[in-house]
DSSP file (Angstrom, degrees, kcal/mol; ACC not computed):
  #  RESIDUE AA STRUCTURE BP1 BP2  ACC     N-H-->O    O-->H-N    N-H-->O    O-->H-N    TCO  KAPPA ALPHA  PHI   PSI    X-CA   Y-CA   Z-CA
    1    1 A X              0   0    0      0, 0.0    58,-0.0     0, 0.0    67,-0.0   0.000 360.0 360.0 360.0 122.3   39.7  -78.3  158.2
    2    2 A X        -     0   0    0      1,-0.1     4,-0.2     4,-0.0     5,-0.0   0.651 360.0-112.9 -21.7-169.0   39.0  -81.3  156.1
    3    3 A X  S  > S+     0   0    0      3,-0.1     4,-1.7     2,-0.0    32,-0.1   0.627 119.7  51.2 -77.3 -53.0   35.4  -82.1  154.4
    4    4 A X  T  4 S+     0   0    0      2,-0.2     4,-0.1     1,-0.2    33,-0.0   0.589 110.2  46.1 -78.1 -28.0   35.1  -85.1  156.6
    5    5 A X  T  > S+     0   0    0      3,-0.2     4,-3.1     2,-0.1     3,-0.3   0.873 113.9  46.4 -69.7 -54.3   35.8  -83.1  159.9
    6    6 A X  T  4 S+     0   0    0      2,-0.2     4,-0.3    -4,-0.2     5,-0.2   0.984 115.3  48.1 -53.7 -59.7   33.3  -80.0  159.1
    7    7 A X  T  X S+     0   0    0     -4,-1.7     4,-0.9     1,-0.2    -1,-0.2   0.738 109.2  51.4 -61.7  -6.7   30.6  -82.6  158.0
    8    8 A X  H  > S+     0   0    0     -3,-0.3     4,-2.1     2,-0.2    -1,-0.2   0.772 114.9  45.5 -78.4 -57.2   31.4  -84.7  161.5
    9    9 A X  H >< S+     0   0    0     -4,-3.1     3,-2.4     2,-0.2     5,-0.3   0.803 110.6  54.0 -69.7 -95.3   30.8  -80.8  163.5
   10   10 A X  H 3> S+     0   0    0     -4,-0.3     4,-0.9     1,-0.3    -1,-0.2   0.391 112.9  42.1 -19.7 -50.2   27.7  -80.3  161.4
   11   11 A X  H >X S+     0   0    0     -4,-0.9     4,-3.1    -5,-0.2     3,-0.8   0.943 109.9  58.3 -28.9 -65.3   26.2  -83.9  162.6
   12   12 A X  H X< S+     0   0    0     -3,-2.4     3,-1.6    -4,-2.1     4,-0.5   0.960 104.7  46.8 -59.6 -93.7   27.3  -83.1  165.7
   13   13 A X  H 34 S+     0   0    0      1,-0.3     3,-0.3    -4,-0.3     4,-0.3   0.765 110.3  53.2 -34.6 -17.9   25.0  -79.7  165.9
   14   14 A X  H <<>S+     0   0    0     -4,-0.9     5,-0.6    -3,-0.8     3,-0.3   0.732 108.7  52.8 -90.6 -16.5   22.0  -81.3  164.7
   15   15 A X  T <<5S+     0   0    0     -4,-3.1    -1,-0.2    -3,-1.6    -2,-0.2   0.077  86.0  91.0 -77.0  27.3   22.3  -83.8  167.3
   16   16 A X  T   5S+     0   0    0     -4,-0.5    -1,-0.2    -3,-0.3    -2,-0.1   0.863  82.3  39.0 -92.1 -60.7   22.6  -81.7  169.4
   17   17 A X  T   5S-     0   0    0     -3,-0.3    -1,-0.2    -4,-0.3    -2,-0.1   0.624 120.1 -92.9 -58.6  -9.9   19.2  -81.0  170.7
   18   18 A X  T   5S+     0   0    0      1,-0.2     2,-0.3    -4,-0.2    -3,-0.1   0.702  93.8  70.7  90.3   3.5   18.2  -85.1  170.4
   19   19 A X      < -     0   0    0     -5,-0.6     2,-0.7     2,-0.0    -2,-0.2  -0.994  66.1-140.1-154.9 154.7   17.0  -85.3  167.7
   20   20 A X        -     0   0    0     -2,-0.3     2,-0.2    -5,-0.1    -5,-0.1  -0.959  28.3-159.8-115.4 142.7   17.4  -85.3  163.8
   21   21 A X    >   -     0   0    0     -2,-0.7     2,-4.1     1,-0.0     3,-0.8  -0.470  24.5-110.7-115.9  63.6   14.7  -83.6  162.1
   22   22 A X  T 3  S+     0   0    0      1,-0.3     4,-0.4    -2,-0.2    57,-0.0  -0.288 120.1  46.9  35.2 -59.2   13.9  -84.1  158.5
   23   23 A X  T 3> S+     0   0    0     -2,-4.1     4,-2.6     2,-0.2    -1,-0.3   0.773 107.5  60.0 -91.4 -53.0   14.8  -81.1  157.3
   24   24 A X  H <> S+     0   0    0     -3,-0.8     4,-0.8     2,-0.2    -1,-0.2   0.878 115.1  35.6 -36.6 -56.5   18.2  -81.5  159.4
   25   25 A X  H  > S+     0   0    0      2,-0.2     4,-1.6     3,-0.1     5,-0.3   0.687 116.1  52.2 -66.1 -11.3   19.2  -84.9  157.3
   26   26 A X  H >> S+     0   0    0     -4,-0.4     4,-2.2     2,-0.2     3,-0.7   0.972 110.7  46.9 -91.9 -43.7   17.8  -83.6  154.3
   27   27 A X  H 3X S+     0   0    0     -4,-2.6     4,-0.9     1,-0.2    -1,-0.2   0.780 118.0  48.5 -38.4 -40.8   20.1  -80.3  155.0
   28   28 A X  H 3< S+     0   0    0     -4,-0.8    -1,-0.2     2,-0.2    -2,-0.2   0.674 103.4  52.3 -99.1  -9.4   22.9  -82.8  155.7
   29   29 A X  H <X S+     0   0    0     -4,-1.6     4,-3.1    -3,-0.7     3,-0.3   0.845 107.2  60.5 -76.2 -47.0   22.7  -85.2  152.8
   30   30 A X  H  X S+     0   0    0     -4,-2.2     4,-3.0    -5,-0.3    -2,-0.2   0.919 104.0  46.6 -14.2 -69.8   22.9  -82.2  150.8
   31   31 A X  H  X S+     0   0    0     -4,-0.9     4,-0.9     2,-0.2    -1,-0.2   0.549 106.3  56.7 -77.9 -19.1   26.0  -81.4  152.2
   32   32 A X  H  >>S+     0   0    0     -3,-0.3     5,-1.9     2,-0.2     4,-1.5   0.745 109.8  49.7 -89.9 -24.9   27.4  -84.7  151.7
   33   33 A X  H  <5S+     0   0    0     -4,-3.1    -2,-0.2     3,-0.2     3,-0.2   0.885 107.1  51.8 -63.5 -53.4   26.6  -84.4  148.2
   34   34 A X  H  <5S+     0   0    0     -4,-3.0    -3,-0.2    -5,-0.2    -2,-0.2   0.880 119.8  34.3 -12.8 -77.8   28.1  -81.4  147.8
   35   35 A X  H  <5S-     0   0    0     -4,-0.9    -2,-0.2    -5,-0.1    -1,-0.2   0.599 101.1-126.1 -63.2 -28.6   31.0  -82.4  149.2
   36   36 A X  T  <5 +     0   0    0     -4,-1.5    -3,-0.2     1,-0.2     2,-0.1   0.718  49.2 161.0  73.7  37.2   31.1  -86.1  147.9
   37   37 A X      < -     0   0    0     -5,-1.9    -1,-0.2     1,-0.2    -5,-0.0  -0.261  41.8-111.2-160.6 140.3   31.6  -87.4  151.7
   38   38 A X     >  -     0   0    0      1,-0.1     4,-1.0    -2,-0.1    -1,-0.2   0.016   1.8-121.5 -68.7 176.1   30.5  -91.2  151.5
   39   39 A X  H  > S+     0   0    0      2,-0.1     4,-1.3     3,-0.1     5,-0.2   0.788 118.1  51.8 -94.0  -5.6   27.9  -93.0  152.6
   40   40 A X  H  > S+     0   0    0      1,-0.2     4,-2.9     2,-0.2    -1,-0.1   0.789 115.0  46.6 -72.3 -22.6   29.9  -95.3  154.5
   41   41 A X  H  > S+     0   0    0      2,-0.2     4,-1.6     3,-0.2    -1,-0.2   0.716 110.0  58.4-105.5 -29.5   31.5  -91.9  156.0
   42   42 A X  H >X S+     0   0    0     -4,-1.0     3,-1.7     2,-0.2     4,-1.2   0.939 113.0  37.6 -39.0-101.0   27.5  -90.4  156.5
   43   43 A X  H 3X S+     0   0    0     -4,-1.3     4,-2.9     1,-0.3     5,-0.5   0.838 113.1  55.3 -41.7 -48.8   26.5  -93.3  158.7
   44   44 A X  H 3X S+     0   0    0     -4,-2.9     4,-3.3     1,-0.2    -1,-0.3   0.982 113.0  44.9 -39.5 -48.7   30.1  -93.4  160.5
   45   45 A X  H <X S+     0   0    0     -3,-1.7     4,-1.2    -4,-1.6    -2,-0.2   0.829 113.3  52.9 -55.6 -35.3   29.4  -89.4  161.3
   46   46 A X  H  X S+     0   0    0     -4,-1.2     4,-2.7     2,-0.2    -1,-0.2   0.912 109.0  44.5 -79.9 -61.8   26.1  -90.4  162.4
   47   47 A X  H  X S+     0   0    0     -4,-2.9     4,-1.4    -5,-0.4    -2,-0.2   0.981 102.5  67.7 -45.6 -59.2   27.1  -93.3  164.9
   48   48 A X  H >< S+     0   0    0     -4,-3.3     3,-1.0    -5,-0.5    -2,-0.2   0.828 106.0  39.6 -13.3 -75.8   29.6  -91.3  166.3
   49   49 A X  H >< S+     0   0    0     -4,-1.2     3,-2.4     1,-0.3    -1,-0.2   0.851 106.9  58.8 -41.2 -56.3   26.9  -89.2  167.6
   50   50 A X  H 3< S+     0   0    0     -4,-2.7    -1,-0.3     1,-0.2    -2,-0.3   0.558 104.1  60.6 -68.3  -8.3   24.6  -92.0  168.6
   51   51 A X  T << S-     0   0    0     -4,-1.4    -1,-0.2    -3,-1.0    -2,-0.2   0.050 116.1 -96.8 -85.2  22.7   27.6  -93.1  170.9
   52   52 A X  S <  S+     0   0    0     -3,-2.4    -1,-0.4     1,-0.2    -2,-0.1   0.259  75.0  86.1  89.7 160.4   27.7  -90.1  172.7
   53   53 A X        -     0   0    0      1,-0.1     2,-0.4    -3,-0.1    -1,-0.2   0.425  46.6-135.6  98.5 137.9   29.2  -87.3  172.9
   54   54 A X        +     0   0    0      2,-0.0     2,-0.4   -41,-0.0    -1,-0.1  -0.983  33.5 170.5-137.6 116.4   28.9  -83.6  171.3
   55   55 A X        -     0   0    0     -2,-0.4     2,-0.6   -46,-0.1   -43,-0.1  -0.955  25.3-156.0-143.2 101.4   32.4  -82.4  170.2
   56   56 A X        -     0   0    0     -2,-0.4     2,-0.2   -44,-0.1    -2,-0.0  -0.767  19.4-142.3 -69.8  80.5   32.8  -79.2  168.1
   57   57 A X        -     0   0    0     -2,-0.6     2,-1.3   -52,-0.2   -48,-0.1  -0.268  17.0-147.5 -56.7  94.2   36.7  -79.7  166.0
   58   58 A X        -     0   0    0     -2,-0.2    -1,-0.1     2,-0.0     7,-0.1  -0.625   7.7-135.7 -89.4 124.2   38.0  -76.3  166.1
   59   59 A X        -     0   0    0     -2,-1.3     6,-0.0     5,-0.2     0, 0.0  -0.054  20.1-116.3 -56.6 165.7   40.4  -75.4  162.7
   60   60 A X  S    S+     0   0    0      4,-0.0     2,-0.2     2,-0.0    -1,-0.1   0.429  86.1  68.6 -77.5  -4.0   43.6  -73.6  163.1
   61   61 A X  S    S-     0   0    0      3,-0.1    -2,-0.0     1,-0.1     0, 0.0  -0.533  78.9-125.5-113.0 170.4   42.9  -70.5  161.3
   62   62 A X  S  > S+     0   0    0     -2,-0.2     4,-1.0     2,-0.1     3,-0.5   0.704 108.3  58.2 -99.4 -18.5   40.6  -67.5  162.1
   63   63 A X  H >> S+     0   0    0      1,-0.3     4,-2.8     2,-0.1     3,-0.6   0.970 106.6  39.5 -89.8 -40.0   39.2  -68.1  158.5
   64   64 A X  H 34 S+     0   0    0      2,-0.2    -1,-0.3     1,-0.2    -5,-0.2  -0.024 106.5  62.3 -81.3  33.5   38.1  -71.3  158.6
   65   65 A X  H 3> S+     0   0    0     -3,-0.5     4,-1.1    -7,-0.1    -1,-0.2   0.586 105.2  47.8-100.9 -25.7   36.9  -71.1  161.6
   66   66 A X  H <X S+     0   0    0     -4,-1.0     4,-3.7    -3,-0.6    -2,-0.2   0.867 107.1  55.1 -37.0 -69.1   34.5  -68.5  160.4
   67   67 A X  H  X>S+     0   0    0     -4,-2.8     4,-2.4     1,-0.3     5,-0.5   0.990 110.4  49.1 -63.1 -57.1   33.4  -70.4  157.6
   68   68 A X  H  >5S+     0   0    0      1,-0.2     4,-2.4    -5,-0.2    -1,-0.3   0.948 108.8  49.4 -36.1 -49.9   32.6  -73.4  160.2
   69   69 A X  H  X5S+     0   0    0     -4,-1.1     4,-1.9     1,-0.3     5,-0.2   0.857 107.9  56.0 -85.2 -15.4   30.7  -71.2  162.4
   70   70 A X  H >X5S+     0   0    0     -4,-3.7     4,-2.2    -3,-0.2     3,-1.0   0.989 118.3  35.8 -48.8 -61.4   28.8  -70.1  159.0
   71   71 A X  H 3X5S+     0   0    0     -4,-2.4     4,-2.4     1,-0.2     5,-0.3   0.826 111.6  55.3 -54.7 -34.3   28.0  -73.9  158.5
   72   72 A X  H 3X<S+     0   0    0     -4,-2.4     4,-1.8    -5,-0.5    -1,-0.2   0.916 118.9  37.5 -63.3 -48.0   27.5  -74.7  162.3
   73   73 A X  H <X S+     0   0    0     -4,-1.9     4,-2.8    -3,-1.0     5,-0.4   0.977 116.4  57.8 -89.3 -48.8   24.5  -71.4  162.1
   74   74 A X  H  X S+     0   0    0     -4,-2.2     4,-0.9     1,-0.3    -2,-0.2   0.686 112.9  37.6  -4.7 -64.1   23.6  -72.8  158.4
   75   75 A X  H  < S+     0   0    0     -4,-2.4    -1,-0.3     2,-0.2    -2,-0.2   0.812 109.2  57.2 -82.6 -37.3   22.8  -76.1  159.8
   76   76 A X  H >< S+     0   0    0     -4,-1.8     3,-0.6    -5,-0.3     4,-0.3   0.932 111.1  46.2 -60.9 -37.5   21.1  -75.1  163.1
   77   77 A X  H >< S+     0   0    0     -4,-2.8     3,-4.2     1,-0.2     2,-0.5   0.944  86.3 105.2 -71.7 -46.8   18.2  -72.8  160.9
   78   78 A X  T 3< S+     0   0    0     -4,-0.9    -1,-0.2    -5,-0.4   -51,-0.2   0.334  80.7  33.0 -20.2 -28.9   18.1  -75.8  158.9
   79   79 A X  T <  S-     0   0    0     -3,-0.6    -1,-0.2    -2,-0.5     3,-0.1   0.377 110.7-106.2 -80.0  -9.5   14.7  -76.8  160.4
   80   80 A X  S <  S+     0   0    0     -3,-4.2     2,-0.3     1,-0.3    -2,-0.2   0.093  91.9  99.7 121.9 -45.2   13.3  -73.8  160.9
   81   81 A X        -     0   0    0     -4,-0.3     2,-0.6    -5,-0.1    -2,-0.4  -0.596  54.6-155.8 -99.3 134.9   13.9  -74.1  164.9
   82   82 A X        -     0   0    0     -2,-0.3     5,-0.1    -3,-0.1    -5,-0.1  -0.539  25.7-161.8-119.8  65.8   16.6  -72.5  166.8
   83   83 A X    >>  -     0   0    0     -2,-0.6     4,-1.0    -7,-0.2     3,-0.8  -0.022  32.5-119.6 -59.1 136.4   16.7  -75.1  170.2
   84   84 A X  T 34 S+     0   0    0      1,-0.2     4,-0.2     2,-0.2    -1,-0.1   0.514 110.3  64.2 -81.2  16.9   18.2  -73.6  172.7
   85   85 A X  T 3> S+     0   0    0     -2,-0.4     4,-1.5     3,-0.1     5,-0.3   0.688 108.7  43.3 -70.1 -67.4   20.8  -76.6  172.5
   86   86 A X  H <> S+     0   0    0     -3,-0.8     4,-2.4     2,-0.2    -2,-0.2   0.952 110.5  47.5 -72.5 -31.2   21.7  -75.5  169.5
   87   87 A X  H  X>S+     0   0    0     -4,-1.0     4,-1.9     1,-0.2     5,-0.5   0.965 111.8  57.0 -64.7 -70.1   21.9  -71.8  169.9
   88   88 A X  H  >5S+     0   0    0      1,-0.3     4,-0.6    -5,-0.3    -1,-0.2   0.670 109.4  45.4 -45.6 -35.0   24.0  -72.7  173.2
   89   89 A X  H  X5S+     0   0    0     -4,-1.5     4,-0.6     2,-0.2    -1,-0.3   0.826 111.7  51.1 -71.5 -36.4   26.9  -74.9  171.1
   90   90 A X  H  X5S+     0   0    0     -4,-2.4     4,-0.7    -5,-0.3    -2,-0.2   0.606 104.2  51.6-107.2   4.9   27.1  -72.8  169.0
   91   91 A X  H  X5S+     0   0    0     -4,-1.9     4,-2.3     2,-0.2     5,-0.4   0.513 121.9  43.8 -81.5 -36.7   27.8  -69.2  171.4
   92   92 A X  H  X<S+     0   0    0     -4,-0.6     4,-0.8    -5,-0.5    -2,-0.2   0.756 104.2  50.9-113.5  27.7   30.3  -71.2  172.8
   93   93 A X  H  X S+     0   0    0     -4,-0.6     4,-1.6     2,-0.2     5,-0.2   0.792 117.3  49.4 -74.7 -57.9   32.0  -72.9  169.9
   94   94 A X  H  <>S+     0   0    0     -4,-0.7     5,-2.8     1,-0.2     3,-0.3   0.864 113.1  48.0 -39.1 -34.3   32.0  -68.9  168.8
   95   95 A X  H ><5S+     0   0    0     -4,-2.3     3,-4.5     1,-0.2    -1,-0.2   0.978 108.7  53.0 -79.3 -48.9   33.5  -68.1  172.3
   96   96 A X  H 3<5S+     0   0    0     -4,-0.8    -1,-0.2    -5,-0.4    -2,-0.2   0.759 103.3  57.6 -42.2 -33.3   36.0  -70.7  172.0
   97   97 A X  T 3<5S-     0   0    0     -4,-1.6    -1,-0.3    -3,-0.3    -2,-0.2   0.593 111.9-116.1 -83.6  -8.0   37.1  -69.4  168.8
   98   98 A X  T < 5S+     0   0    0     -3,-4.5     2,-0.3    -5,-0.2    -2,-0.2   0.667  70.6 132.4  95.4  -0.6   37.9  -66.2  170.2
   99   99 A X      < -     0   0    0     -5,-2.8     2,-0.5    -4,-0.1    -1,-0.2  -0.680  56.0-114.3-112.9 153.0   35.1  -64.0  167.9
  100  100 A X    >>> -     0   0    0     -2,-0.3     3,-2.9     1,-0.1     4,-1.8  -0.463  11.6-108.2-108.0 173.0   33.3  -62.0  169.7
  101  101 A X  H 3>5S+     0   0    0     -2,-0.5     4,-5.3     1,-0.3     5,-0.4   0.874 120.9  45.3 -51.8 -27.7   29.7  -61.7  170.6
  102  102 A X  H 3>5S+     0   0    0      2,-0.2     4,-1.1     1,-0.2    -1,-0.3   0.849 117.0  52.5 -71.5 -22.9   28.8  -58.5  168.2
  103  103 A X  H <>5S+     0   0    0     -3,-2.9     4,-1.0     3,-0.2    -2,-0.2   0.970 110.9  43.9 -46.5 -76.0   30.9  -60.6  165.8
  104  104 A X  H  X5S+     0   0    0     -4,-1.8     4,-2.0     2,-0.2    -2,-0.2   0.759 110.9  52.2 -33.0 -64.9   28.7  -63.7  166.4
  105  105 A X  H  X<S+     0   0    0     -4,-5.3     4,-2.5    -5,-0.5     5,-0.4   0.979 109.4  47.9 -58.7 -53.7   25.4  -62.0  166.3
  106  106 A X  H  X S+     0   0    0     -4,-1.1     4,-1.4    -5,-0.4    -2,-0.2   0.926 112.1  54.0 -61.4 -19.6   26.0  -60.2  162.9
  107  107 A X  H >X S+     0   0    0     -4,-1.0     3,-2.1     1,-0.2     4,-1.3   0.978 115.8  34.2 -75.5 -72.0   27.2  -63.4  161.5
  108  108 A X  H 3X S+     0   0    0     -4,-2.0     4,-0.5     1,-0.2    -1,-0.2   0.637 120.6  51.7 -71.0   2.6   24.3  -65.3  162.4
  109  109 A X  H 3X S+     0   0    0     -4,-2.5     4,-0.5    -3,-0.2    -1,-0.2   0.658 113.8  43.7-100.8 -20.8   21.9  -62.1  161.8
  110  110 A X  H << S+     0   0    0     -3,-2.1     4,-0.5    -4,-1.4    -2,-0.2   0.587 115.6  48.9-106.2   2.4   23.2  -61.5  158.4
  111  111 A X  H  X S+     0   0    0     -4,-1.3     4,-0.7    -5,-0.2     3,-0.4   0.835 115.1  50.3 -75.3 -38.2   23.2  -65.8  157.5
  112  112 A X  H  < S+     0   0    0     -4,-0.5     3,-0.3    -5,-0.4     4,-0.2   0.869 104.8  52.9 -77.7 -27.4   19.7  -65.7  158.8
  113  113 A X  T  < S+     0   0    0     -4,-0.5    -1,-0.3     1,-0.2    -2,-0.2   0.504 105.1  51.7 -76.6  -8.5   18.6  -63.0  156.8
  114  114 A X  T  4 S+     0   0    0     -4,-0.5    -1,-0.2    -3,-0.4    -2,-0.2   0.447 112.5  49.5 -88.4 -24.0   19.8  -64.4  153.4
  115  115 A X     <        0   0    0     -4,-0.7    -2,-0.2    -3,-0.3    -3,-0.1   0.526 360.0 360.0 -97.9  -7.8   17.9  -67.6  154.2
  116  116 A X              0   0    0     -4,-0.2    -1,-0.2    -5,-0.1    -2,-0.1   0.609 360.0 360.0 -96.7 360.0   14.7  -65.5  155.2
């Protein structure tokens, strides 16, 4: 999976609930920084969203699909709030991948705990 694809899913999970939330763009400019990801390629990611639709891009591998669902839980704490929008994309992007739920919890239990 690409830079531009992961940072497209990551949009896509803070939109998720309806809202962007400070701390949710500030989390994702970050990450565009990080990455170098444009700004023309920010505001595309961002329209995208604002023209419907919530589409999770799953990679082809079992490791980078992991490392998404890291970012995907990464970005959902990102405010602080765990909406049950997000929580809900992101159990079944995990189911979708194949991982299973004891899988799924310790990943997000041991993400959350590094951030607490």
């Amino acid at each position: 999976m690409d830079k531009i694809e992961l940072f497209h899913n990551l949009v896509h999970m803070a939109a998720v609930d309806g809202k962007f939330t400070e701390e949710e763009i500030h989390y994702l400019v970050g990450f565009a920084e990080r990455w170098e990801i444009s700004g023309d390629e920010f505001e595309t990611a961002m329209a995208g969203v604002a023209s419907g639709g919530i589409a999770i891009n799953l990679p082809p591998t079992h490791e980078l699909r992991v490392e998404l669902l890291r970012e995907l839980i990464l970005m959902m704490a990102a405010d602080g709030k765990l909406s049950e929008e997000e929580k809900l994309l992101c159990a079944r992007t995990s189911a979708n991948m194949g991982l299973t739920t004891e899988c799924f919890k310790e990943l997000v239990n041991q993400l959350l705990k590094k951030r607490g």
